[in-house]
N, C-alpha and C positions, 0 to 999 in steps of 0.2 A: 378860787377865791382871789388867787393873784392879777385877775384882770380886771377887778375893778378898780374905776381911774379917777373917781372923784368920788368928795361925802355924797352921801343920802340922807335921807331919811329912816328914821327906825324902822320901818317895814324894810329897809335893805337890809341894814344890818343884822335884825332877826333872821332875812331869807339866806344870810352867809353860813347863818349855824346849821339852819335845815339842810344845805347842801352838804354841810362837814359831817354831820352824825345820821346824814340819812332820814332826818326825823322830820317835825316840826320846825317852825320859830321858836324859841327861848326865850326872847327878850319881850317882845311885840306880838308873839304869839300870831305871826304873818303865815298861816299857813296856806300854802298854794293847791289846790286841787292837782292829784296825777293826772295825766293822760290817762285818756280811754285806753282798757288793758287789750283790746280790741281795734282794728284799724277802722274806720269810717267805710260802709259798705254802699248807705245811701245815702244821700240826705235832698232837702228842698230847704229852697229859700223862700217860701210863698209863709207869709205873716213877717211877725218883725222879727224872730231866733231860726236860726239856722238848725235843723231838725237831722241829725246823723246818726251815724251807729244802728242803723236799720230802727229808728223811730224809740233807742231806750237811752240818746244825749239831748239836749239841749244846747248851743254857744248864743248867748243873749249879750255878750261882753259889747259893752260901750254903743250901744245904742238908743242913749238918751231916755231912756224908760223911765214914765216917773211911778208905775205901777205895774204889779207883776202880769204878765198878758197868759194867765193860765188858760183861755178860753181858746189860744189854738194850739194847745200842748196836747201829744197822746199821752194816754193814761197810762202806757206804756214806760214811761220818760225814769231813770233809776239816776239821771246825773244832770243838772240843773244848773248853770254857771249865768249869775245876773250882776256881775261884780261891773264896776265903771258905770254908771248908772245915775238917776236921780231919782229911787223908790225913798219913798218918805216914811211907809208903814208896811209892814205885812199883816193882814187879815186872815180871818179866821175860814175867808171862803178862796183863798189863797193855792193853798196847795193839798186841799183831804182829797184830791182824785189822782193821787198820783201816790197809792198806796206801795209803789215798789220802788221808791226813792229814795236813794243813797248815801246821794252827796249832794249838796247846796250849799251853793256861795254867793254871798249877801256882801261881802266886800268893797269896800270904798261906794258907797250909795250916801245916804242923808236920812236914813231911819233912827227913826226917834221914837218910836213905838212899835210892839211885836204884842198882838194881842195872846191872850192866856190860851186859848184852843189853836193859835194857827197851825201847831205840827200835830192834833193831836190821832192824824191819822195817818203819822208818816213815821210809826215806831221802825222800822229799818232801816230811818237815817245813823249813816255812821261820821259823817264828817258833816260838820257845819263851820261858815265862818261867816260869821257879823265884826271882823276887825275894821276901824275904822268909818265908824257912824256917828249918830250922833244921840246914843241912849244914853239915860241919866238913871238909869238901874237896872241891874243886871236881871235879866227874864227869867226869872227861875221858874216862874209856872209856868211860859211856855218852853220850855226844857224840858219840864219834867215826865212827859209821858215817854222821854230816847231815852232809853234803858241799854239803847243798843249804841252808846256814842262811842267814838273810840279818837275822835281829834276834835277838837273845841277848840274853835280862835275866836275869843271875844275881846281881844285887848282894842287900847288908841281908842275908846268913848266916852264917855261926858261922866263916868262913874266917879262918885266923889268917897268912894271908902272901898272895899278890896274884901270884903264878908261874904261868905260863902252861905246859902242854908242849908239847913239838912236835909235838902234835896239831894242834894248832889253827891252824898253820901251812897244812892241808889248808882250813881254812874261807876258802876264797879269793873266795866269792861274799856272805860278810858285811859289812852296812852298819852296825847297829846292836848295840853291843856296852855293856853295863853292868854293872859287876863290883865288887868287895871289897866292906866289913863291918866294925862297929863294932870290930873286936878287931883290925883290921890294925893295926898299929903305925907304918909306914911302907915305904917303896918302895925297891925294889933295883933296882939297875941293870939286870938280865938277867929280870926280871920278864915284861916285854912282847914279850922277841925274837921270840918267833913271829910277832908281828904287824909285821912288818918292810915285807916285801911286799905287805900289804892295806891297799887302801885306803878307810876308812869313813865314815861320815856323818857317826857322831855316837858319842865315847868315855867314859863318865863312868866316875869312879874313887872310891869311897869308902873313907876310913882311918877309924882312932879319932879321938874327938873330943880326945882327949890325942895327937897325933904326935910321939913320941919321935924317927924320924931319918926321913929324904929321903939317896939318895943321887945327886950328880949325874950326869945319864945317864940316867935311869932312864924319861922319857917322849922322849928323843931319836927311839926305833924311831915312835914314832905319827903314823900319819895319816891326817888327819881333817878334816871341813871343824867340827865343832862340837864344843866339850871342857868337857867341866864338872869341878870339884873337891869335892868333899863334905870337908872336912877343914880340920879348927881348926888354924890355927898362933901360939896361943898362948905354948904352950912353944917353939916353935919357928919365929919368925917371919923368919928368917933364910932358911927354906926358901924362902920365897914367891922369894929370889931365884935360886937356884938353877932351881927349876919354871920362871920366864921367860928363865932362861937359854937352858934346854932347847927351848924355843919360837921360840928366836929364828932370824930368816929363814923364817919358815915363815907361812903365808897360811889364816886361819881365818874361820868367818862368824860365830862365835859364840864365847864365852869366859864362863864363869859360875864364879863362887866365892861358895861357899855356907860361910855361916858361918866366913869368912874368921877373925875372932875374936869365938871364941863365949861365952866368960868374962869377960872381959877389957880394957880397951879398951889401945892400945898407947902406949905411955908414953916409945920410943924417939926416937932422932933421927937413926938411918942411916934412909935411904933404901928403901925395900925395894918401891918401885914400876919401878925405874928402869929396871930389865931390859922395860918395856913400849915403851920409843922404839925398840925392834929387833922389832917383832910386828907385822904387819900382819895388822890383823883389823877386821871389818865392825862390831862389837856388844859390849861391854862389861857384866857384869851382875853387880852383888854384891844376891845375894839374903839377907836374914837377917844378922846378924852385930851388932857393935859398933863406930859411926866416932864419934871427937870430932874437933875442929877443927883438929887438927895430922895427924891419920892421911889427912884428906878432903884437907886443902891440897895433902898429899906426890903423891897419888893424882890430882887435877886439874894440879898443879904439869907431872908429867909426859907427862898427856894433852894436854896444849898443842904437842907439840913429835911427836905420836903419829898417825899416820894412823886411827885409830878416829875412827869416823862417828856412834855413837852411845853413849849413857853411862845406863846404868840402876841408879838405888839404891832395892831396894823391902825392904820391912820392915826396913829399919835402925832399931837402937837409936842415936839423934844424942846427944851430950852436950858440952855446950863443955870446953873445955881447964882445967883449973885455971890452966895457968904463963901463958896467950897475955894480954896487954897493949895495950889498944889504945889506940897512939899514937901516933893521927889521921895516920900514913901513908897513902899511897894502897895499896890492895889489892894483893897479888901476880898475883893471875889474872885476867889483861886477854885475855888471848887465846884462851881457850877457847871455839876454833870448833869445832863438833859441828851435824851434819842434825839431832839427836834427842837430847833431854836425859829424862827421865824418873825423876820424885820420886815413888813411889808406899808411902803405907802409912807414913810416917815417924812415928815415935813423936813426935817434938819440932819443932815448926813455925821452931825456930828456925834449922835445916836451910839453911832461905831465902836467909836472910842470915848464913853460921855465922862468915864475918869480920866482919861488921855494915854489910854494904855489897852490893848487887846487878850488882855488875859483871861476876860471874862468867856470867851471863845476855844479855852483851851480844852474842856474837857466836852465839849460838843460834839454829837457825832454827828447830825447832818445839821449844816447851817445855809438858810435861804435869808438871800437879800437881793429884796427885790422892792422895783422903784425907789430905791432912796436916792442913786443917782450922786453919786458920791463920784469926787475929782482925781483923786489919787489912793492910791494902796503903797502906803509906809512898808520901807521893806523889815518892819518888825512885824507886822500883822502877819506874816508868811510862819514868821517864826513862831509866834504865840498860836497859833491855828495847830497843838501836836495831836489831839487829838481828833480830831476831823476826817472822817470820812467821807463825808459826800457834802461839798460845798456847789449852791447853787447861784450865781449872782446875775442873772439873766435879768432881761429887761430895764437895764443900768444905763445904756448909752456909752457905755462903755468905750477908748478909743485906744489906741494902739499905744501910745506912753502912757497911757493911766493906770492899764495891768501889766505894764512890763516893762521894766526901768533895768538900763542896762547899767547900775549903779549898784544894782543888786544883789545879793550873792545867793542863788536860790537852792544852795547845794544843803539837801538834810531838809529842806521845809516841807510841810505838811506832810510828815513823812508814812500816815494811813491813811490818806485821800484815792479811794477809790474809782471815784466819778465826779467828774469836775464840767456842771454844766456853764457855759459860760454865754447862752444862745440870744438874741435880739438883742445886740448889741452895735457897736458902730467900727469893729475888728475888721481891719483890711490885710494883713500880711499875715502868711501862713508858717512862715520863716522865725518872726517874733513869738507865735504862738506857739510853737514848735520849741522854741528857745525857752520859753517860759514854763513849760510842764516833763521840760525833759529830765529835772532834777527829782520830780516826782515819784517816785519808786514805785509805790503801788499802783498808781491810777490804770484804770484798765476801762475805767467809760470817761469819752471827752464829748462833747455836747455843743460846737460851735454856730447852728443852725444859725438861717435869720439874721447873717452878718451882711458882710460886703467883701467876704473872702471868694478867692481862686482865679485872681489876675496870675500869668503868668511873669510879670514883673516883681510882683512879692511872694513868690513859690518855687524860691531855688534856695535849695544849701540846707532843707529841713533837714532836722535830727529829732528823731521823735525817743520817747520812752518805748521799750522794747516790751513792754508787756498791756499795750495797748491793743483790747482785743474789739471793744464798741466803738465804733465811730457815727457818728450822727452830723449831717455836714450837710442835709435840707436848705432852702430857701438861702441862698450864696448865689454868686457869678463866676461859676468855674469855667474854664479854658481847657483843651483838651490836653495842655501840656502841664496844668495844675497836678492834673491828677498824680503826676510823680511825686510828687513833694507829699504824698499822702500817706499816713504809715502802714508798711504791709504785713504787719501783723494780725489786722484785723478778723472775728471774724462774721464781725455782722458791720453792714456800711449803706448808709444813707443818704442818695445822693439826688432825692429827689428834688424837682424844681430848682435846678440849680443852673439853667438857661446852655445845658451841655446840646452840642449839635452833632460831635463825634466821641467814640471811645479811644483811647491809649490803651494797645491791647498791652504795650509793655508794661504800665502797672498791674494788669490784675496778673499777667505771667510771675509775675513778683510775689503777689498778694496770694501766695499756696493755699493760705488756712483761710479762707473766704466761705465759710457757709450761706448768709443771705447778704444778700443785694438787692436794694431798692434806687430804681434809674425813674420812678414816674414821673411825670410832666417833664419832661425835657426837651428839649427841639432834636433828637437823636435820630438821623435821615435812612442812616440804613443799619444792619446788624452783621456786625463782621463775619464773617466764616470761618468754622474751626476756634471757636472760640475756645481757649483753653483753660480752664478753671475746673479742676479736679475735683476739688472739696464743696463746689457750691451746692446748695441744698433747694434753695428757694432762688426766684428772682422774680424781682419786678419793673416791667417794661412799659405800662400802659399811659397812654396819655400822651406818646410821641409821636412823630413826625414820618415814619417808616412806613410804606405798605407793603414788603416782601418779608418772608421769614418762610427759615427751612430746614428741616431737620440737620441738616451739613452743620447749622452755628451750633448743635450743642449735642455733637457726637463728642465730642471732647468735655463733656461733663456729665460725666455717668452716673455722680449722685444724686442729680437736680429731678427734685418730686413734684416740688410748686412752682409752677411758672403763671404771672397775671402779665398777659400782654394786650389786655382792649384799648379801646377806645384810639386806633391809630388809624389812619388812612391808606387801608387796606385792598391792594389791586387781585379783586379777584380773578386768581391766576388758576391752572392745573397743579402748579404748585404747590399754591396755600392750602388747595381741598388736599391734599395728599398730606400737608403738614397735620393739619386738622384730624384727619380721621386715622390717621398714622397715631397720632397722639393720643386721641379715645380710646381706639380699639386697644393700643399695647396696653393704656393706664398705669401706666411707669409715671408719666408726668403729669399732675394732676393742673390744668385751667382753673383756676381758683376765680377768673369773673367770666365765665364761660355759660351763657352764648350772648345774654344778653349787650353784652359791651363790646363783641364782637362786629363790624358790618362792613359793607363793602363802599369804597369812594371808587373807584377805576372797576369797567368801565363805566364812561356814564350811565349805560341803560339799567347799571346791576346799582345805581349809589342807594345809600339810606337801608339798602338789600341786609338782612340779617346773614351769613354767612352759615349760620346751622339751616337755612333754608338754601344756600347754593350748593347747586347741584351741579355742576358740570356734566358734558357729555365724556361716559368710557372708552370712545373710540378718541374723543381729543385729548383725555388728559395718559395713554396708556400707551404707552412707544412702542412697547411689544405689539399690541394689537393694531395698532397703526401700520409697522412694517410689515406683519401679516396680512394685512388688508390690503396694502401697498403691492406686495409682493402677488398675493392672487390676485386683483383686477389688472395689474402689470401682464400676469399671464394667459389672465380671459381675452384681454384683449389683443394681446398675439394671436390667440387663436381663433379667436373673431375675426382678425384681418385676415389668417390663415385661409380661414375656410371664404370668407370673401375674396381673397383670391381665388381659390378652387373654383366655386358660381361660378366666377364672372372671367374666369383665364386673365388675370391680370398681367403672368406673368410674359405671357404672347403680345399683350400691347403694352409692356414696359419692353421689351426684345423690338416691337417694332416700331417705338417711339427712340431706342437707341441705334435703330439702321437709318431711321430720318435724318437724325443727328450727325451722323455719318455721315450718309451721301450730299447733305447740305452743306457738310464743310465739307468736304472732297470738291462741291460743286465751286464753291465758294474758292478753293484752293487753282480749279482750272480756271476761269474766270479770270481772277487776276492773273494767270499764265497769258491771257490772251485768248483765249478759245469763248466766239458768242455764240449763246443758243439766242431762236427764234421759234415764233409760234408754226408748227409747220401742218399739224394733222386736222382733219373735223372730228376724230372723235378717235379716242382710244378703247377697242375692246376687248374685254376682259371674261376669259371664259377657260371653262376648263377641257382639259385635253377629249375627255370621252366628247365634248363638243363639237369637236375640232372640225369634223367631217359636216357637220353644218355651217360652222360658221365661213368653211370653205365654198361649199357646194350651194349656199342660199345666200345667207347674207353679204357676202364680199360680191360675189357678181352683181347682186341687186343695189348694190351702194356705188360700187366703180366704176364699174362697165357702163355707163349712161353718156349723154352728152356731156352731161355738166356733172364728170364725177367727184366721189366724197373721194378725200385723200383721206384711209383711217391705216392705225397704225396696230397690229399684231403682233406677239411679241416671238414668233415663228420668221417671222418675216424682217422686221423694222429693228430688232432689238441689234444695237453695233456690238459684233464681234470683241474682242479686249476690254468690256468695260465690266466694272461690278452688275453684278445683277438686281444690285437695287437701285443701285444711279440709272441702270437704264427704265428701272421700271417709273421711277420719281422722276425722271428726266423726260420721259415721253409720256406719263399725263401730265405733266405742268405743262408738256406742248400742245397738248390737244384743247379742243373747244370743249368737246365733251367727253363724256368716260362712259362707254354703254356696256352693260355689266347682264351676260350672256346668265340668267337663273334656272339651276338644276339643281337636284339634288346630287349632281357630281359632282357643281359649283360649291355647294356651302360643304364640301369633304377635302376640296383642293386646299393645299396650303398656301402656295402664290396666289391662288384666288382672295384668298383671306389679308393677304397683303397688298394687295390692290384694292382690294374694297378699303379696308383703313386707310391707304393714303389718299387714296380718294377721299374719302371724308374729311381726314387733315385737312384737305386742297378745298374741299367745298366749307369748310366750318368758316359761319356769319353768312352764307349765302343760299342757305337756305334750302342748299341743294339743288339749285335750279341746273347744273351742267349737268348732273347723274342721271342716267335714265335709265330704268330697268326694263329689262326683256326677259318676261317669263317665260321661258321653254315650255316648263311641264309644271303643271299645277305644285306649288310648295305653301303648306298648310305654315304661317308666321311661329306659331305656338311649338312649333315642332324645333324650330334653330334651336340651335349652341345658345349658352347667354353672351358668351362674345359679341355674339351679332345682334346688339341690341341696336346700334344703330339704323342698322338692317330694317328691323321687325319695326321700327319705327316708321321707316319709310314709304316699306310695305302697306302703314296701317295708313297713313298720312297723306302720301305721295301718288298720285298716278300712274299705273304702270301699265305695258304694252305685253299681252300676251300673244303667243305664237297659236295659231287657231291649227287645227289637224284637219278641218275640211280646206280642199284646194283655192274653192272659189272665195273663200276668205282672206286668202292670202295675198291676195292684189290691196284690200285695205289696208291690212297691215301696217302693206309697205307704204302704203301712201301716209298713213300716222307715224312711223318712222322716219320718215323724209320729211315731214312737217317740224318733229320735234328738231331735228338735226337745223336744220335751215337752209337756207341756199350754199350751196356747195361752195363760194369763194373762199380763196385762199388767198391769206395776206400777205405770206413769205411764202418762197421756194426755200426747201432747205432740202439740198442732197443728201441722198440718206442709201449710202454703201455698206456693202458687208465684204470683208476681204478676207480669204484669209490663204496662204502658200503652204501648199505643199509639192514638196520636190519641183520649185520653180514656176508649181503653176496656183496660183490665187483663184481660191473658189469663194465664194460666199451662201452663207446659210441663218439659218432660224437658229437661234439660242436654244440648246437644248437644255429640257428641263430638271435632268440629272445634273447639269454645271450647277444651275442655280442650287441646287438640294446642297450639293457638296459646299459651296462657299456658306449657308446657314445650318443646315443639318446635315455633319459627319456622320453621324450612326444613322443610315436609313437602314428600314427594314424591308420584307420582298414586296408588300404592295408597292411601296415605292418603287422599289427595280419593276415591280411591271409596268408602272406610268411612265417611265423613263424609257422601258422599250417601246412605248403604243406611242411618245412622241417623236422617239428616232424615227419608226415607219412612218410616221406621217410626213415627217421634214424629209426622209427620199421621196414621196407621193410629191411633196410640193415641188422641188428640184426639177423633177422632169416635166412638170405641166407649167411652168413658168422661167422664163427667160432669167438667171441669177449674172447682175451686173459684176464682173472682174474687175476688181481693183488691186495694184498691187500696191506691197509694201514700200 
């Protein structure tokens, strides 16, 4: 009721009573059709009404109809709303196909005629409203087939008398009844008879705003728990007592007079309240009208002595008395105990104090003042307020010297004021308001919503009352250093929409007894960790600024059952799914707006995403099973590389990718000593010792011995004395033209063999291999190597090779494809190529045997190898004595 902000019209003021009693109108008889008890499931727009409620509403509202359009209704239809309208008549061929119709509302249309049959097929109606047309008698024959009525609004029409017939007498199941029209004049005695026997809710009666006569008797038949009066008794204020005569002994919950005097204020000095000490009634309400100070005195004078509980003056015109005198007696009205006082809308603040004294306040237990908008509070208003419990003075405009004069002495005032709402006001300092309720004693609810409080420059040095347990502190401008200054007694606090971006964990560490907490709409970016609030029960977070949240911030609040945290801009993480369903499954904390107001903003691909629909993957969001999975693929694939080493002997060409390494800086180290190599040999070969005896006995004579011989280099022969065994071997193929690689199956078992083929290929890699040239001995199936030699098996498959034929007369080709590959035997350098070596004074020279080499790479040989190493000793005596060994000494 409090929010309305200007007059109306009598269908408002009637619709303020139906909201207070739940009922009808009283005054005006404005009754409103409920909502469908049902939410709209279908509807179509196709004709001129909106067709919902799966085909049993109608919403026809303000569509300019000037006739009912029953012809695209289903027959279905049980609720019919054609109110805002220009229908001029309802006819008889109107509404009989809509036998299951309920409620129809005829409202504010221009009907002026209702023929005698239009309902009479629609006995199920239970609400009808024709308020505000323009009929000039009341339709009693079209009434009277609803048996079944039970809310009747026919007031605000052209009716010029207020007679009921004894139809209406049959309406025995009607609650809600609201009747007459600005042209009634006044009330007759046998007006109401019919309603003798019924008993209703709620009866409003409207006359002319000039009422020429009342006669007594004439509301004696009615009963009702709620009654309203529409009607001026200006000219005729004399009536007022007659009407409570009528009333008397009789038990109502409601009583409203509206525009009691609407012209005029009353200027008498009879009594014309008086007939109210014989009425018991729960609620008193003069809506509208005109009080000075002699009309209100007469009017509380006799509510003192009145069992009425509570006392309502809203939109009164107030104006002081010209004659009243004030001299400095004490007030008349000491005793006005009332539950519930209510000033609402007052034209003149002076309302307050209309004798110039606030006594009339004293035995009040809740007092609301609202909109009167009043300048200042006398600091004796503090003092006369002793019985006051719950003072409301919200929506004042209120400003920070208006309620709080530090002039004041507020020590003992209102000394039972429990709850002090003080909210949409224009209150900037939290320090003065503090000051101001701290003498308070009881108060335990403070209510400052809807200010302009929680700057950090007006939020230091509070003292609040210590038994301050509600705080209510909504729609404000708090600062996160506000929050100190807030009392930590509480244990319920409201702090929603209050423009907060971060929390002060230090007050709520303060704030022990904190059961609920409301944080919604606030700008609040993240939620701190380990939050600690012991006692909290509930909280509410939704509507902020955060997208992380995790069970860590409210292990430290073991009592919290309700938590509402949607509608935030939520990064779905591994985390949040884990907050989430941590939270379902225990059911320790109940999500009170869960799932719907849950969703996801980060990352983009997931936004608008419902969050009860993210899933995460187990493996991402699951660190156990992550390091597990870690942990075996870490292992698989050592052992993949494992056994790939195995295949492939990786570990033989990592051994002789680091002898390369070796003798190229060794090379690299004599070099800069001064020592040059040059290109000296045509070809370097490479063969194994079971060979040996061919490569001696065929292939060297056939290469050397010519005119024009090849210089090739053997590592029996050629290999220098003192040097490593791998520098000479890397040292005399980088000298050679070519590298001719003797193939046997003794070949692919020799280990040196196996190291001269790889660094051969080092030597030939980008080139295609054009210097290598292979000579098969004796047939070697490719498929059959080592994987080492995949090079090899490549060459094999790829490259051209030169086999060795076993018939004689083949062997002359051979050699001539031999000697073609090789090229012409020139030689570009002479490079002396000595073997020395002393013993006991005499310098012999010899073939590198092949047991040195084994021992400078493989220490642990086994006997095949000692017998390779014997078959090459015998062969280097054989060479000794069949060729000339040059003497060089040391």
């Amino acid at each position: 009721l409090h929010s309305l902000k200007q007059e109306t019209s009598s269908v408002v003021s009637i619709t303020m009573i139906w909201k207070l009693i739940h009922f009808s109108a009283l005054l005006l008889g404005v009754v409103t059709s409920p909502a469908p008890s049902s939410s709209p499931t279908t509807h179509t727009e196709e004709g001129p009404c909106r067709i919902y409620n799966s085909g049993r509403s109608a919403d026809c509202v303000g569509r300019q109809l000037s006739s009912v359009p029953w012809r695209h209704f289903p027959s279905t239809l049980e609720d019919i709303d054609l109110s805002y309208n220009k229908i001029q008549a309802v006819h008889a061929d109107d509404f009989p196909r809509f036998p299951q119709l309920r409620t129809l509302q005829l409202q504010y249309n221009n009907i002026s005629h209702i023929d005698n049959d239009a309902f009479k097929n629609n006995t199920r109606l239970e609400h009808l409203d024709i308020f505000n047309n323009s009929l000039q008698e009341i339709p009693a024959a079209a009434l009277t087939p609803l048996l079944n009525l039970k809310m009747l609004s026919m007031s605000n029409n052209l009716y010029k008398h207020a007679t009921l017939v004894d139809s209406f007498s049959t309406f025995v199941k009607l609650q809600v009844l609201s009747m007459g029209g600005p042209l009634v004049m006044g009330l007759k005695k046998g007006d109401f008879e019919p309603l003798r026997n019924i008993k209703l809710q709620s009866f409003a009666i409207k006359c002319s705003s000039n009422l020429s006569y009342y006669e007594p008797g004439s509301l004696e038949v009615i009963q009702t728990r709620n009654l309203g009066f529409d009607m001026a008794i200006d000219q005729q204020p004399y009536a007022l007592h007659h009407m409570l005569r009528d009333l008397t002994n009789k038990t109502f919950s409601v009583i409203q007079f509206r525009n009691l005097f609407e012209f005029m204020y009353y200027m008498g000095t009879e009594d014309i309240f008086q007939g109210l000490k014989d009425i018991t009634v729960f609620q008193l309400i003069f809506h509208r009208g005109k009080f000075n100070e002699n009309l209100l005195r007469m009017a509380l004078m006799n509510l003192q002595v009145t069992p009425i509980n509570r006392l309502r003056l809203q939109y009164i015109d107030f104006a002081r008395s010209p004659t009243f005198v004030d001299d400095g007696a004490e007030s008349s009205i000491k005793n006005l105990a009332l539950d519930k006082l209510d000033l609402w809308y007052i034209s003149n603040p002076d309302i307050l104090r209309f004798d110039w004294r606030f006594t009339w306040f004293n035995k009040i237990k809740e007092l609301s003042i609202q909109y009167v908008y009043f300048n200042s509070v006398p600091c004796d208003a503090w003092v006369e307020m002793e019985g006051v419990e719950l003072l409301d003075v919200s929506n004042n405009r209120l400003k920070n010297e208006v309620i709080f004069s530090q002039h004041c002495d507020y020590k003992g005032s209102v000394p039972n004021l429990h709850t002090f709402n003080i909210s949409t006001n224009d209150l900037t300092s939290l320090k003065d308001l503090s000051l101001l309720t701290k003498e308070f004693q009881q108060l335990q609810v403070l209510d400052f919503s809807s200010n302009q409080l929680g700057s950090a420059k007006t939020s230091q040095d509070c003292v609040w009352q210590q038994n301050i347990t509600r705080l209510i502190a909504h729609h404000n401008q708090f600062q996160s250093e506000a929050l100190n200054c807030l009392p930590t007694t509480v244990h319920y606090l409201d702090l929603s929409y209050c423009n907060l971006d971060q929390l002060d964990m230090a007050y709520f560490k303060k704030a022990t007894n904190l059961r609920e907490l409301l944080l919604s709409g606030n700008k609040i970016k993240f939620i701190p960790t380990k939050w600690g609030s012991p006692s909290l029960q509930s909280l509410a977070l939704d509507g902020n600024s955060f997208g992380l949240i995790s069970m860590a911030t409210f292990q430290d609040m073991p009592q919290l059952s309700q938590l509402r945290a949607g509608n935030n801009p939520y990064h779905c993480t591994c985390e949040l799914h884990a907050f989430i369903q941590d939270t379902i499954s225990k059911g320790k904390v109940n999500l009170t707006d869960w799932p719907s107001d849950y969703r996801c903003y980060h990352p983009e691909a997931f936004l608008n995403t419902v969050i009860s629909k993210y899933f995460p993957g187990q493996v991402a969001c699951d660190i156990r099973l992550v390091i597990v999975i870690s942990v075996a693929t870490t292992a698989a694939v050592i052992l993949i590389l494992m056994l790939i080493c195995y295949i492939f002997d990786l570990p033989w060409y990592t051994k002789a990718t680091y002898q390369i390494i070796r003798a190229k800086y060794r090379a690299h180290k004599e070099k800069a000593a001064g020592e040059v190599q040059e290109f000296a040999y045509h070809a370097f070969i490479s063969y194994s010792h079971f060979d040996a005896d061919w490569v001696r006995d065929q292939l060297l004579p056939c290469l050397e011995n010519n005119r024009n011989p090849y210089r090739l280099c053997i590592h029996e022969r050629d290999f220098m004395p003192g040097r490593w065994i791998i520098d000479n071997i890397i040292e005399n193929i980088e000298s050679s033209r070519k590298v001719i690689f003797v193939l046997s199956r003794q070949f692919v078992n020799s280990e040196w063999c196996n190291y001269e083929l790889y660094f051969a290929q080092q030597r030939a890699m980008g080139k295609t291999f054009s210097d290598v040239i292979l000579v098969v001995k004796e047939p070697i199936d490719p498929r059959s190597l080592p994987s080492k030699y995949c090079k090899l098996k490549k060459m094999l498959s790829t490259k051209t090779y030169l086999e060795w034929p076993q018939q004689v007369n083949q062997q002359a080709f051979f050699w001539a494809q031999l000697k073609s590959v090789l090229g012409k035997p020139t030689i570009t350098a002479e490079r002396m190529h000595s073997r020395t070596s002393s013993v006991s004074g005499l310098s012999v020279t010899g073939p590198p045997k092949e047991n040195e080499i084994l021992e400078v790479l493989t220490p642990n040989v086994d006997e095949e190898a000692e017998h390779k190493h014997d078959n090459i000793r015998r062969n280097n005596d054989e060479l000794l004595n069949q060729r000339q060994i040059p003497m060089v000494a040391f």
